[in-house]
N, C-alpha and C positions, 0 to 999 in steps of 0.2 A: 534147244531151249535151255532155261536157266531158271533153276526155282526161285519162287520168290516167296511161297511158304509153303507145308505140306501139302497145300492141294492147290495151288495158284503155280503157276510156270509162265515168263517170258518165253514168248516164240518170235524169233527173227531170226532171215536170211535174206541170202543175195544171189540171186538169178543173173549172169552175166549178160549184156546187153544182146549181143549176138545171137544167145539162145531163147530168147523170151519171146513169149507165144506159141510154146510150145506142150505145155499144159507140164511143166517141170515143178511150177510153184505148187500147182494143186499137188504133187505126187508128192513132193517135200512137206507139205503139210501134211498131209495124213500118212503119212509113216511117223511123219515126228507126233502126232496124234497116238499113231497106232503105240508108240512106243511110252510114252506120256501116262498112256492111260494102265500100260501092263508095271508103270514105277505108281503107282495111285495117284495119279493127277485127277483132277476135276474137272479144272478149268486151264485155260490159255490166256494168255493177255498181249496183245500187242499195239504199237505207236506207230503210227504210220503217218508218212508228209499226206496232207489233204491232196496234194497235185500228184501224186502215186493213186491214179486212178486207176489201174490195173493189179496192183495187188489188194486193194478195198475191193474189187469185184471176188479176185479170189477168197480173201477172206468170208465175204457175204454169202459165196455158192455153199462154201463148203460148209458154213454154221449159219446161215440163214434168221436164227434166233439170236443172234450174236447182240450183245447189249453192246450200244456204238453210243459214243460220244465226241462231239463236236469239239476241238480247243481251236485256237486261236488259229494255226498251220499245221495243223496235226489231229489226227481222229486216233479217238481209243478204244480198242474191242476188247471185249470178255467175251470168249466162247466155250459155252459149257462141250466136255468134249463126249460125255455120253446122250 
């Protein structure tokens, strides 16, 4: 992740093809969570292509309350991380 102010952080990664479906994204997300939240983060933020239908489902599991927003080829999450 990458701050983008004292309590907002970019989170993005890359799950190599080969490996995916292995429930690697979820674990990367909540470690980078788990770690987020012990530098005082709040929130997460991320951009994702709308056809990345597999990491919009991760995203959804893991923050369920996730404020999503629709753009053009891309959806955007806010996920509160407490």
């Amino acid at each position: 992740y990458a701050a983008a102010d004292s309590q907002l952080a970019e989170v993005a990664f890359l799950v190599r093809e080969d490996l995916q479906g292995q429930g690697i994204a979820g674990h990367l997300l909540d470690e980078l969570r788990r770690i987020a939240v012990s530098n005082g983060f709040k929130r997460f933020y991320a951009s994702v292509l709308s056809e990345n239908k597999a990491m919009l489902k991760v995203f959804r599991k893991y923050f369920p309350g996730a404020q999503v927003k629709n753009k053009q080829d891309e959806v955007e999450i806010v996920m509160h991380l407490e």
